[in-house]
PyMOL CGO cylinders between C-alpha atoms (Angstrom):
from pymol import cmd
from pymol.cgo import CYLINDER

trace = [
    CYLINDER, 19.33, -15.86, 18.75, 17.44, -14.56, 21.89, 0.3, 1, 1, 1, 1, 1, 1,
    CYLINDER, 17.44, -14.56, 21.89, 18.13, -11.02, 20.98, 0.3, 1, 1, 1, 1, 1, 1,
    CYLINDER, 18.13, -11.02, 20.98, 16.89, -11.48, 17.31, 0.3, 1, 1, 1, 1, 1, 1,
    CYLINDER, 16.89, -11.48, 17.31, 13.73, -12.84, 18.37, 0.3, 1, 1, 1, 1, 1, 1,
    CYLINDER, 13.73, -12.84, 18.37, 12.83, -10.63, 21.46, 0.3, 1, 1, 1, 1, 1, 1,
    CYLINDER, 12.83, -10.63, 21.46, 13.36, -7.95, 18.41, 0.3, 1, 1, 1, 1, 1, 1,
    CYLINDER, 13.36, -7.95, 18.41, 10.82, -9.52, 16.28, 0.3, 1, 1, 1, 1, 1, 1,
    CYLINDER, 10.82, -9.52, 16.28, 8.38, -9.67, 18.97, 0.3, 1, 1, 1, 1, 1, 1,
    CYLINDER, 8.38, -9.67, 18.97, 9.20, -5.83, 19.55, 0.3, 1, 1, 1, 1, 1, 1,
    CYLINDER, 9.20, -5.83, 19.55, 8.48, -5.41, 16.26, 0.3, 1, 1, 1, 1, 1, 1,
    CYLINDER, 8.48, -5.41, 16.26, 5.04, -7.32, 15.28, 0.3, 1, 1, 1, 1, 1, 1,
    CYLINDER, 5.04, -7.32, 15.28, 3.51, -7.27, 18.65, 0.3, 1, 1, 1, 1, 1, 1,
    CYLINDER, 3.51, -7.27, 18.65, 4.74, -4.31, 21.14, 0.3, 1, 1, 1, 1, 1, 1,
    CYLINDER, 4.74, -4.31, 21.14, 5.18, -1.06, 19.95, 0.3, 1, 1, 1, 1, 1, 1,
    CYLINDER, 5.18, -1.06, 19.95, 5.69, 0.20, 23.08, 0.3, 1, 1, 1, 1, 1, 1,
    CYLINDER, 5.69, 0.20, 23.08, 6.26, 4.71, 22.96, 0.3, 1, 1, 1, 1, 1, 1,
    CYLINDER, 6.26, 4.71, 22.96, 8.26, 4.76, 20.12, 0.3, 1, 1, 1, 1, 1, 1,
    CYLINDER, 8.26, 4.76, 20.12, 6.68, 1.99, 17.79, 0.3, 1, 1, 1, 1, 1, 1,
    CYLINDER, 6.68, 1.99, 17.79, 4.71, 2.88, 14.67, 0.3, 1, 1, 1, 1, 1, 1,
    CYLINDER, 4.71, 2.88, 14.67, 1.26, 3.91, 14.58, 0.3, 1, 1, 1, 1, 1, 1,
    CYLINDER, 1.26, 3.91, 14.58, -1.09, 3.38, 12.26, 0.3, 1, 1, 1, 1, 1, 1,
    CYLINDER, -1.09, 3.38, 12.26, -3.31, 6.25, 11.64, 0.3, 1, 1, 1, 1, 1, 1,
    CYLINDER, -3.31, 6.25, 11.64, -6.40, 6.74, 9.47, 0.3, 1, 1, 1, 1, 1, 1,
    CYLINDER, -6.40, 6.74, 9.47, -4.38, 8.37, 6.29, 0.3, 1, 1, 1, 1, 1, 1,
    CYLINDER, -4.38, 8.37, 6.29, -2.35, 5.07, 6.17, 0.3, 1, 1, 1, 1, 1, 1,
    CYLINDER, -2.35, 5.07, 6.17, -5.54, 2.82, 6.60, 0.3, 1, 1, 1, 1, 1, 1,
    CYLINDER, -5.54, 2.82, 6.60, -7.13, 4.78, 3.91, 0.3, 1, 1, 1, 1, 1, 1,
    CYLINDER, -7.13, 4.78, 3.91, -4.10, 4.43, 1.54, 0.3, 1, 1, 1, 1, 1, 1,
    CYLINDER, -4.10, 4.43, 1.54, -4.19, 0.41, 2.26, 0.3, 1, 1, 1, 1, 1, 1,
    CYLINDER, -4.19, 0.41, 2.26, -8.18, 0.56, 1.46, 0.3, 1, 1, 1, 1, 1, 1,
    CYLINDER, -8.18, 0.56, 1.46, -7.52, 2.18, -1.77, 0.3, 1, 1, 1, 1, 1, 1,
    CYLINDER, -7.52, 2.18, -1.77, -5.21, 0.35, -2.78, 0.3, 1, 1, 1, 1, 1, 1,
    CYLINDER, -5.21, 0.35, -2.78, -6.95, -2.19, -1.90, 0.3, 1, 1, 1, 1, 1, 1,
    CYLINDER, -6.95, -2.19, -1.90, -10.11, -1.11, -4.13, 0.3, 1, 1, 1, 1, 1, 1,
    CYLINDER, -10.11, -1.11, -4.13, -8.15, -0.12, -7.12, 0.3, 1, 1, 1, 1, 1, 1,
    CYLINDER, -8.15, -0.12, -7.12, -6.24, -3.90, -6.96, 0.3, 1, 1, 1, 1, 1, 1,
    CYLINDER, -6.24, -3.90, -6.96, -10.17, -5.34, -6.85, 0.3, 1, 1, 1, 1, 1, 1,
    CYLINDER, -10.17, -5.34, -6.85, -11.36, -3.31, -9.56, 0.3, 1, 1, 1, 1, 1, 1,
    CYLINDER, -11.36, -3.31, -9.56, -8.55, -4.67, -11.97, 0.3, 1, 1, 1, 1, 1, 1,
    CYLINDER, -8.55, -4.67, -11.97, -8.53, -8.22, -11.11, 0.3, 1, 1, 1, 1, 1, 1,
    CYLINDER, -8.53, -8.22, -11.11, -10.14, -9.57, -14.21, 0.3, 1, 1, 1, 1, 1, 1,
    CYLINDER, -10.14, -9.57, -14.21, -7.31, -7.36, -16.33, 0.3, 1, 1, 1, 1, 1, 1,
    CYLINDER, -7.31, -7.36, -16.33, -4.55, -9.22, -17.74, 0.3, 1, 1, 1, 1, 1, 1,
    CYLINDER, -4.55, -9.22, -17.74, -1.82, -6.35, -16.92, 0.3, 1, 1, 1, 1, 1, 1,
    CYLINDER, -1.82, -6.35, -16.92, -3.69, -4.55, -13.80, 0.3, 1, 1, 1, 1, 1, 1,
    CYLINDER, -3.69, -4.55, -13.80, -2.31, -0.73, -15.17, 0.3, 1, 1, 1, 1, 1, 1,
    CYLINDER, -2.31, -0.73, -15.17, -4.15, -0.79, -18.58, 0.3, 1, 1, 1, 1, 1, 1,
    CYLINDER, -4.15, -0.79, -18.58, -6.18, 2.14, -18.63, 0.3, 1, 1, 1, 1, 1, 1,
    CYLINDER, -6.18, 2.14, -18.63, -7.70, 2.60, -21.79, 0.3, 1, 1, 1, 1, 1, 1,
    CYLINDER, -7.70, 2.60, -21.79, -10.48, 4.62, -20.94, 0.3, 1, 1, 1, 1, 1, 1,
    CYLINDER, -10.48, 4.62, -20.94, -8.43, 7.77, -19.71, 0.3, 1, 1, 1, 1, 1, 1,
    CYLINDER, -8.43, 7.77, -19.71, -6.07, 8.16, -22.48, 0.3, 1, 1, 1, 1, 1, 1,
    CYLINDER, -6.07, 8.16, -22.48, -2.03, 9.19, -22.55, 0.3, 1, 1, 1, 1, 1, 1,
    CYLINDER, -2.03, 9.19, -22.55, -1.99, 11.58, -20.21, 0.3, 1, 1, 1, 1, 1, 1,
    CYLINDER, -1.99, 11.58, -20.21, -4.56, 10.10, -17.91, 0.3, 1, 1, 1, 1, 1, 1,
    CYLINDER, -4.56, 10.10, -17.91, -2.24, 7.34, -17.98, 0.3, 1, 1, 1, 1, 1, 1,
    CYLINDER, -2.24, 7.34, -17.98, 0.79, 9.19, -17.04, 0.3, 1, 1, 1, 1, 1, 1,
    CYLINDER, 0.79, 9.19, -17.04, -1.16, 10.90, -14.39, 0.3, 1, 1, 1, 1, 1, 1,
    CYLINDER, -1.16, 10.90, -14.39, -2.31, 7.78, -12.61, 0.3, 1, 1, 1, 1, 1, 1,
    CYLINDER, -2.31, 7.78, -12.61, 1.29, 6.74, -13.08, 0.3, 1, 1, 1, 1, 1, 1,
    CYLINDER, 1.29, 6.74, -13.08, 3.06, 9.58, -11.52, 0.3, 1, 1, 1, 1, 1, 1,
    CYLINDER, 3.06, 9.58, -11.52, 0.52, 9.37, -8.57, 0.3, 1, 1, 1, 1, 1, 1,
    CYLINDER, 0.52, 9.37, -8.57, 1.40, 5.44, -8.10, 0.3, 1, 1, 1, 1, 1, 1,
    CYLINDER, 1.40, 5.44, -8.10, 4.90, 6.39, -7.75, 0.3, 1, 1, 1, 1, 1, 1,
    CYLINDER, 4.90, 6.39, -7.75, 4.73, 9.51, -5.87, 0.3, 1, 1, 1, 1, 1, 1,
]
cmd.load_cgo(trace, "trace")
């Protein structure tokens, strides 16, 4: 039990030299992401994009799972 946790305080709270680090492309993917989740709150399914047609769709798509 004591090894679990000392892992899970590795994990959330010291990276130490080989921990993850956050840099500013991953913030900016969280703030967009962010944005386009705000912009379709209101939406009943959140990917309806009528606006941008079939292959607008498929674009946005392919990007969202890319």
């Amino acid at each position: 039990m004591q090894e679990a946790l000392d892992y899970m305080s590795r994990m959330y709270w010291n990276f130490g030299e080989n921990g993850m680090r956050i840099g500013w492309d991953i913030v900016a993917l969280i703030v967009g992401l962010l944005m386009f989740e705000w912009g379709n709150r209101t939406k009943e399914h959140p990917l309806q994009f009528e606006k941008l047609g079939k292959i607008g769709r498929f674009g946005v798509y392919f990007v969202l799972i890319y």
